[in-house]
Structures are given as structure tokens and as C-alpha cells.
C-alpha positions in Angstrom: 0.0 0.0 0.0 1.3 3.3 -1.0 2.1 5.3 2.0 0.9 8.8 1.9 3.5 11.8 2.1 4.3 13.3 5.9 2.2 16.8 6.2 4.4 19.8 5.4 5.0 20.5 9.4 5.4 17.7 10.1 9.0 17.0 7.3 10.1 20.4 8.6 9.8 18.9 12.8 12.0 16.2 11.3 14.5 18.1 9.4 14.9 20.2 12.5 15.5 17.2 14.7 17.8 15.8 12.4 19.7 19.2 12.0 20.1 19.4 16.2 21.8 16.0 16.2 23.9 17.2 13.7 24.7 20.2 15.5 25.6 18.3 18.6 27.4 16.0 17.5 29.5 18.3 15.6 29.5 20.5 18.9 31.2 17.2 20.7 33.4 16.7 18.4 35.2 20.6 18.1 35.1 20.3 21.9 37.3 16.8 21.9 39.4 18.5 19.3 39.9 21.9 20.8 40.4 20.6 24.7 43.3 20.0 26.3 42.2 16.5 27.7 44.3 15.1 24.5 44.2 11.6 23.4 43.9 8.1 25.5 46.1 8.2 27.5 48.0 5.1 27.7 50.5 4.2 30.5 54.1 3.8 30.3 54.7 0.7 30.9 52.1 0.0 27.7 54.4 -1.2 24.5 53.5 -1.8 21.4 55.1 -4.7 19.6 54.2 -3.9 16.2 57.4 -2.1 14.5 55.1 0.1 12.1 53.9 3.4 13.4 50.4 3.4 14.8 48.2 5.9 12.0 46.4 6.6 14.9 49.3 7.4 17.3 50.2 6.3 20.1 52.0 8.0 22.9 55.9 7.7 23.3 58.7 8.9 24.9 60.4 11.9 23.5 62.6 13.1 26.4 64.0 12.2 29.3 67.0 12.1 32.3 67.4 10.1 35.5 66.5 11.4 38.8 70.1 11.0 40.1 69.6 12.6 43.6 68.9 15.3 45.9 70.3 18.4 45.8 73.1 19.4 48.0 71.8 22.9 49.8 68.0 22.3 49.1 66.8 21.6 52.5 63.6 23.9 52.2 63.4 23.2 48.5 62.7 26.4 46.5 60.0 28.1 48.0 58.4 31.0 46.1 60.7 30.3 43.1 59.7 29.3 39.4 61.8 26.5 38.0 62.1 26.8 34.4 63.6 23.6 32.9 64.8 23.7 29.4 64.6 20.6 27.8 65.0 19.0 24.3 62.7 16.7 22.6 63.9 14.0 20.4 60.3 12.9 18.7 57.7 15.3 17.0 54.1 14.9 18.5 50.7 16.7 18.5 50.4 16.4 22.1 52.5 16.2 25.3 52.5 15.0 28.9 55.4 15.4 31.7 56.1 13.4 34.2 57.5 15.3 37.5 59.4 13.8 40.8 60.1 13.7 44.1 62.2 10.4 44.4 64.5 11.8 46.1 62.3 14.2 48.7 62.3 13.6 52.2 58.5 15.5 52.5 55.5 16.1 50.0 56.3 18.2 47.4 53.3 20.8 46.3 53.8 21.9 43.1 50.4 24.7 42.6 51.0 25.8 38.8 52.8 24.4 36.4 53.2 25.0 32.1 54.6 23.4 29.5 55.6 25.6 26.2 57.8 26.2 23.6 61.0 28.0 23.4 61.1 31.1 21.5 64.7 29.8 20.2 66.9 27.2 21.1 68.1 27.5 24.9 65.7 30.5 25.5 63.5 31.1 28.9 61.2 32.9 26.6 58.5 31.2 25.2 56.9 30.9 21.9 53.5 33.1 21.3 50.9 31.5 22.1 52.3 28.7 23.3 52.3 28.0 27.1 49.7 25.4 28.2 49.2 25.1 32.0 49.4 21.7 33.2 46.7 19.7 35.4 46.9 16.7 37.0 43.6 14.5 37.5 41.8 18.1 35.9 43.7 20.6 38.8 46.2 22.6 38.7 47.5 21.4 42.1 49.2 18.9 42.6 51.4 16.9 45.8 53.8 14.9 45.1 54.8 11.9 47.9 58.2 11.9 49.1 59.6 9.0 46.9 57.2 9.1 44.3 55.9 10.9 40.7 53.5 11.9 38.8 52.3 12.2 35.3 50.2 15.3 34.3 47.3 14.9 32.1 47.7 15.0 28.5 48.1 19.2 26.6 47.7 20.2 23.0 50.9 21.4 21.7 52.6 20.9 18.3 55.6 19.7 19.0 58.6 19.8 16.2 62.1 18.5 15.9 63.9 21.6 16.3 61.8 22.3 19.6 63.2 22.9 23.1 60.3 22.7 25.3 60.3 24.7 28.8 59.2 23.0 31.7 57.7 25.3 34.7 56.6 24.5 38.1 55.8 26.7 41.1 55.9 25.5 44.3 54.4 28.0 46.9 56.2 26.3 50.2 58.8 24.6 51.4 59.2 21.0 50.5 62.5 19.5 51.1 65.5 18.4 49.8 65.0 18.8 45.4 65.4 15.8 43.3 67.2 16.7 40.1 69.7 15.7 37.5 73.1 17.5 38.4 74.9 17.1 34.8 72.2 18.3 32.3 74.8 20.2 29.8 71.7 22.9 29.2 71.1 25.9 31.0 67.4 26.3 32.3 66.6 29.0 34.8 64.8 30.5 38.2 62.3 33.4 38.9 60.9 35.0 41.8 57.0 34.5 42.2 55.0 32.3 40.6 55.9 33.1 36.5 54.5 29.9 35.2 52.3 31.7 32.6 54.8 34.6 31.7 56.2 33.7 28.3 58.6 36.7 28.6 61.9 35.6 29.7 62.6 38.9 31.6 62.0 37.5 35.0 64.0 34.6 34.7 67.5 36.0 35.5 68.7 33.1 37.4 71.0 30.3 35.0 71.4 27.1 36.4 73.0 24.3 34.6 70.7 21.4 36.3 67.2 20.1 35.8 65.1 19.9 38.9 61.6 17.9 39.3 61.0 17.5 35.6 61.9 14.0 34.7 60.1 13.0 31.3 58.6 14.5 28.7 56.2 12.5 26.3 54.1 13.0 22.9 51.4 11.7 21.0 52.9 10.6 17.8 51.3 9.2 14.7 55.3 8.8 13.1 56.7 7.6 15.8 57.9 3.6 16.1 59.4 3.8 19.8 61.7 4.6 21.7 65.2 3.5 22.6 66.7 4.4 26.3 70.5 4.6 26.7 71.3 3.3 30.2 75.4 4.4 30.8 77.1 6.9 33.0 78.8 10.2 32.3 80.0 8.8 28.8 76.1 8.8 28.1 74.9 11.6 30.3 77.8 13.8 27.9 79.1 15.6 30.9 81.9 16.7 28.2 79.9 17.6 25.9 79.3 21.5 24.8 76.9 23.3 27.2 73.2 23.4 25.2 74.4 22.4 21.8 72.7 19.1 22.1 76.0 16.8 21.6 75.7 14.1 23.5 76.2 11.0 21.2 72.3 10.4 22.2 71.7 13.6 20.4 73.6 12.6 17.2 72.2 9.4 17.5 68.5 10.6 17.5 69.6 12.6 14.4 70.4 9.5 12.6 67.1 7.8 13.4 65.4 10.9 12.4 67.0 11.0 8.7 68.8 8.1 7.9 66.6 6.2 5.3 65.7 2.5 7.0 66.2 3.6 10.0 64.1 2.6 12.5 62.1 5.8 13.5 62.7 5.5 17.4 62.9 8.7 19.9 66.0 8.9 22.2 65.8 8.6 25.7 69.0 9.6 27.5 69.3 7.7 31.0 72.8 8.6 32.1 74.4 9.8 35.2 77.7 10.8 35.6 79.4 7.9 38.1 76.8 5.3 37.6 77.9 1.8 38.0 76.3 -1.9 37.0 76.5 -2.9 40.6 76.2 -0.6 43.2 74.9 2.5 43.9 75.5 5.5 46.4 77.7 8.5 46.1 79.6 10.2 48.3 78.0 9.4 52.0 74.8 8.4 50.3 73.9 5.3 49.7 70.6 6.1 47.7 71.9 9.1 45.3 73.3 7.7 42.3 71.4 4.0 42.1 73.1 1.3 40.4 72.1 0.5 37.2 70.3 -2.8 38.1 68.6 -0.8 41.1 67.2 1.5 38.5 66.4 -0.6 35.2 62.8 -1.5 35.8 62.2 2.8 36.8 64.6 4.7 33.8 64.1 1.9 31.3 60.7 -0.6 31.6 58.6 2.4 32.7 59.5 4.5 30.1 56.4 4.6 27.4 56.9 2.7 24.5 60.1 1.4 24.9 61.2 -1.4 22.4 65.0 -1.7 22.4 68.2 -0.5 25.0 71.5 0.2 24.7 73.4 0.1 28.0 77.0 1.4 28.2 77.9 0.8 31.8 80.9 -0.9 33.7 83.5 1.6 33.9 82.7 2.8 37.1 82.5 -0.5 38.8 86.2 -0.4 37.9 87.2 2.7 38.4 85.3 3.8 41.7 85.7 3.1 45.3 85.2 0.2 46.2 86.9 -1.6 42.7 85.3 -4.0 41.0 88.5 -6.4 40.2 86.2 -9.2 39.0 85.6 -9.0 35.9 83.0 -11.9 35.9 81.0 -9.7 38.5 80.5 -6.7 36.3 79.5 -9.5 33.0 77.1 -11.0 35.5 75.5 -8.0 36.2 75.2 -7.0 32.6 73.7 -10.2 32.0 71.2 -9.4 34.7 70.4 -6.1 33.1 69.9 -8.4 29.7 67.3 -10.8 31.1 65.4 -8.3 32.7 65.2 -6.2 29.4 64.1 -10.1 27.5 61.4 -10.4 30.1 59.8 -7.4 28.7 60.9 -8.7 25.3 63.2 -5.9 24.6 66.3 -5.8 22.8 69.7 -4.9 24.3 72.5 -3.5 22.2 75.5 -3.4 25.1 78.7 -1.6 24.3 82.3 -2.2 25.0 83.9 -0.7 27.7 85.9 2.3 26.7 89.8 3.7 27.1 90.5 5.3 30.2 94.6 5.2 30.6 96.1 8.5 31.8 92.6 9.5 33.7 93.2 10.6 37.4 93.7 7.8 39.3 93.8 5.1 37.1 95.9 2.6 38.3 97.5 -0.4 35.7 96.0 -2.9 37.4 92.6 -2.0 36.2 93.3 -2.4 32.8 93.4 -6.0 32.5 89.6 -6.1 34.1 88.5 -3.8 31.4 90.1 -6.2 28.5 88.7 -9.0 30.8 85.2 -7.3 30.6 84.8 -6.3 26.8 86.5 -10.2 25.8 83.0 -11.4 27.6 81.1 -8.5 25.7 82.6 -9.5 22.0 81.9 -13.0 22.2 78.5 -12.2 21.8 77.2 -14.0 24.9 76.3 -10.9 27.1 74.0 -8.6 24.5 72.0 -9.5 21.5 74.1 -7.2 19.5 77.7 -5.1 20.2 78.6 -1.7 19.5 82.0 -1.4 20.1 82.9 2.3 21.7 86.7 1.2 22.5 87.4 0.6 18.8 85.9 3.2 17.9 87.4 5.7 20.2 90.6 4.0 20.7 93.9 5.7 19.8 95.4 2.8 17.2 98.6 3.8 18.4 98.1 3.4 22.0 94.3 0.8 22.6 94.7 2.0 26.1 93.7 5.5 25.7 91.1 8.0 23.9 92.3 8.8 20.3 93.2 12.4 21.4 90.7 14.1 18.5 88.3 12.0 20.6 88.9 12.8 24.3 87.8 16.0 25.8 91.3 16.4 27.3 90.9 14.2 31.1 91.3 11.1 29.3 88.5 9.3 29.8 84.8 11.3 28.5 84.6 12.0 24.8 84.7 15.0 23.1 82.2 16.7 20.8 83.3 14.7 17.5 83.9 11.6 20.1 80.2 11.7 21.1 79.3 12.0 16.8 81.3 8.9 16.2 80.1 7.0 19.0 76.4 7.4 17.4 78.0 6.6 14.0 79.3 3.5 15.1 76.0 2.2 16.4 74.3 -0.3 13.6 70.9 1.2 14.0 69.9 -2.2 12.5 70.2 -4.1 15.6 67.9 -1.9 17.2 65.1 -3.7 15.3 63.1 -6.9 16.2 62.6 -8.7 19.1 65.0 -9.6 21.8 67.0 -13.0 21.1 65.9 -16.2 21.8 68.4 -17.0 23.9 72.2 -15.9 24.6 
């Protein structure tokens, strides 16, 4: 039966509903778009295992540096004081979440306002127009931070590019104890009376200080993005050599290749050094929990990093060199191999490297030579890693294997230089950063 035609008011009552769902729904989705809530968020400790970038995205990893210890002189914290932490991304992404601590606080730290934004140039406490975004955490602005413990803010739009420093802020309004921070950052960030969070001018910040404090991660949504890599070492990786804010550790130069190097996988870089970090024990100075051992802090500066899918650790040194000596040279492979089968249980890779020249440092005494030969004999027989790269031939003087080829040392004898740190990332097959971790060693 043929059904007869709606009345005239009663096709325009439809039409109108039909045009308010439109409306909302196009409503919903220029609010999702335009807020800063951002996308999923996914937790660090999520990895993907595909190697082919997500065309959705996925979040990653795009800076970070180790929570060494707490710093000397900071017993009331800085009270009343902006921190503005210059940092240096090694992934592009469309959005970005940071990841502040108080590991090494003795009280709760309250952080009230915090920002993240973009420099206005490289190394600069000014920020880009329009681009500060003020950081929340669980949708406030307030935050307190457990002595011991960190936090993750929630998700900001920002474009983020290659060429980007991104400045870090926090305010905290009271005293809160001895600072956690990274001591050998090799980039100035600075200090400012009052809370200047939101102040993109870089006039009030007219303090320089070469360390990071509180800020420990930095990561972006990313729809280019394959993972991350984190380099677990010691000064060697930290680059305490390396030229103040130029960006030359051989991380830096290493993120470079994965950024243009056609095949390469395209992984961000996640630097994880600190200057006198050993394989086996931790403590510096009269401390016992600054500085933690690389096995002490594998599952926090490695497995919790957000999509992690391969390591390279470049550690041992300082078991021999530092008090008390490691003169076993089976102890530091066994510790290596530790550091190995913790990686596998997450199905990681591990790319370990040799252990490099240090004749004619302060202090070094013959005897520890042999232990380092000892050591890197274990490392090239291929039983310790899943792949090598080896940093002592490649910064080896041919004339003298026990010491730094002197283009390559920056003049102590035992860190690189600038064009040390380049070759170091040149030497690295960024082949063996791909695929699964081996079956077995």
C-alpha cells in the first residue's frame, strides 16, 4: 500500500531534529578536538610490539633524564621560586604530557601551577606566542607529590617539532625538602621569583642554572613515531663533556640519525645517564641512595619508560674505576647479563657496548686495565647482548688501545669530546635496534 506523504510540518519537525543531532554531534566533536584533555592516555609501561607506526598514534617517549639525587643545599626546597627547565625533545608529537618527581624528597612536594611551552629559540627562557599550556593533574592545577614518588600530568595540546626545546615550569608555593634533580644536564634552564609559570617573557627569569630539577620525562602523542630507545650508561652517556646546550651528547647525534637516515628505525632517544653510575652498586659520596646502580634503576629509567622497544646500555666503567673496585671482571659480566634478562622479560632488545679507554685518567691505576680487557673479551663474544657496538674501537687511539684517540677525548682522558660523542652514534648499527630480543644468549 502506498504510504501517503508526511504533512508539510510535520518533514520540517524532522529536518529540525535531524539538523540538532547534527549540531551536537559536531558540537562534541570541536570540543574533543579543541580541549586540552588530549588523546587516550596510555601508560608507560604499555608497548607496542608492532614495529610500524600506529596511523592513529600512540604516545611515546620523547625526552627524558634520571633522577640521580637530591640536591646538595636544598633543604627547604625552593619556596616561592619558578623553576624553568629547558629541555630538548627527540620525537615530533601533536600532544604532550610530563612526568615530574620527588624520588629523592624527604616531604611532600606541592607543586600549585605548572606549564609546558615552547622556546622562542633554542636555549631561550622565553616562550613561543601563544604557546604555554598550563598543566593539570587528574583536571587541577595542584598537585602533591609523595616523598619517593611521581607523577604524570594529564595530557596538553601542543605541536611539537624537531627543532623544539620545550620549557618546563613548576611553582611551588612552600617549602618542601630536599630537590630531586639531574646535576649534569649540559643545558642551562633557569629561576624566577613569584609564581611566572604563565609569563612567556623571559625577563623574569635571571637566574641560570645548569641542572634540571623535578621534571623528569617529557612525552608526545605521535602518529610517526615507532618507539623509543633508552641509553642506560654513565657520564660517557649523560655527555658531561659535551658543549653546554648544543645538544652533543652521542644520544643527540644518535636521534639525528634515526630521524633521517633512510631505513632507520624511527625511534625517539631517551638519554638515561648519570655521571658515576655503576652496574653494581649504587650510592655517592656518604649516600647510599643518590646515584642507584644501574640494576637498582632498570625496571624505573628503562621498563617504565612509554613505548620502549629496544636498549642500549653502556655501563661498567665505574665499577672499575670507583671506590670500592670491582676487580672481578666476571662480577660486572654477571651484572650485565642481569640487566639483559630483565630487558628479554619485557621482550626488549639490548644492544650493550664495550667498555671504553681510560689510561692516563686521574687515578687510574694499571692494574685495572686487565679487568677492562677481561670485561669487553666477555662482551665481543657475543654472549652478554644481543648485539655489540663497540665504543673502545671506535674511540681507541690505534697507536696506543689503552687510551682515547686524542681528536676524541675532551682532554681528562677518559669522557669523549664533541666529534667523540658524533662517532660513538655513528658507530651504532641502528639495525640491531630492530626486532625482538634473542631467543636465547
Amino acid at each position: 500500500m502506498k504510504r501517503s506523504p508526511l504533512p508539510r510540518g510535520a518533514a520540517y519537525a524532522v529536518l529540525a531534529a535531524l539538523a540538532a543531532v547534527v549540531i551536537a554531534v559536531s558540537t562534541a566533536i570541536f570540543v574533543g578536538v579543541g580541549s586540552n584533555d588530549g588523546p587516550p592516555a596510555a601508560q608507560p609501561h604499555e608497548a607496542r610490539r608492532s614495529a610500524a607506526p600506529a596511523a592513529a598514534g600512540s604516545w611515546v617517549g620523547s625526552w627524558s633524564t634520571s633522577p640521580s639525587s637530591a640536591e646538595p643545599g636544598t633543604d627547604r626546597g625552593f619556596p616561592g621560586q619558578t623553576i624553568r627547565n629547558v629541555v630538548h625533545p627527540t620525537i615530533a608529537g601533536t600532544s604532550a604530557r610530563v612526568q615530574l618527581s620527588n624520588l629523592h624528597g624527604t616531604q611532600p612536594l606541592t607543586i600549585s601551577h605548572s606549564s609546558l611551552g615552547l622556546a622562542a629559540t633554542p636555549g631561550s627562557a622565553t616562550a613561543a606566542p601563544g604557546s604555554l599550556r598550563p598543566l593539570t593533574f587528574g583536571g587541577r592545577p595542584v598537585v602533591t607529590i609523595p616523598a619517593g614518588q611521581a607523577v604524570t600530568s594529564d595530557p596538553v595540546r601542543l605541536g611539537i617539532g624537531y627543532a623544539s626545546d620545550l620549557l618546563v615550569s613548576t611553582y611551588s608555593p612552600t617549602p618542601s625538602g630536599p630537590v630531586t634533580f639531574h646535576p649534569h644536564a649540559r643545558q642551562i634552564s633557569y629561576l624566577a621569583h613569584g609564581d611566572q609559570t604563565q609569563e612567556a617573557g623571559g625577563a623574569p627569569y635571571a637566574t641560570k642554572t645548569a641542572y634540571w630539577r623535578y621534571v623528569t620525562a617529557v612525552d608526545v602523542w605521535s602518529t610517526e613515531a615507532q618507539g623509543a630507545v633508552v641509553a642506560l650508561g654513565d657520564s660517557i652517556t649523560d655527555g658531561i663533556s659535551a658543549t653546554m646546550g648544543a645538544n652533543h651528547r652521542w644520544t643527540d647525534f644518535l636521534a639525528s640519525r634515526l630521524r633521517s637516515e633512510p631505513g632507520a628505525p624511527r625511534y625517539s632517544v631517551l638519554n638515561e645517564g648519570i655521571s658515576g653510575n655503576r652496574v653494581l652498586l649504587g650510592g655517592m659520596g656518604s649516600s647510599l641512595t643518590d646515584n642507584p646502580s644501574g640494576l637498582q634503576r632498570f625496571d624505573r629509567d628503562v621498563l617504565a619508560r612509554a613505548d620502549v622497544r629496544a636498549v642500549v646500555v653502556e655501563l661498567g666503567v665505574n665499577d672499575i674505576l670507583r671506590s670500592p673496585r670491582q676487580m672481578d671482571p666476571d662480577r660486572i659480566v654477571a651484572g650485565l647479563r642481569a640487566l639483559v634478562d630483565r630487558a628479554h622479560a619485557r621482550g626488549l632488545r639490548v644492544v650493550g657496548s664495550t667498555l671504553t679507554p681510560f689510561a692516563g685518567h686521574v687515578g687510574v691505576d694499571p692494574e685495572q686495565e686487565p679487568v677492562r680487557q677481561a670485561v669487553n673479551s666477555q662482551i665481543r663474544t657475543g654472549r652478554v647482548f644481543d648485539d655489540l657496538v663497540d665504543f673502545d674501537l671506535a674511540l681507541r687511539d690505534p697507536a696506543d688501545p689503552q687510551r682515547l684517540l686524542p681528536a676524541y677525548d675532551c682532554g681528562d682522558h677518559l669522557h669523549p669530546s664533541d666529534e667523540g660523542y658524533r662517532v660513538m652514534a655513528d658507530t651504532l648499527d641502528l639495525d640491531t635496534l630492530k626486532g625482538e630480543a634473542s631467543a636465547a644468549l
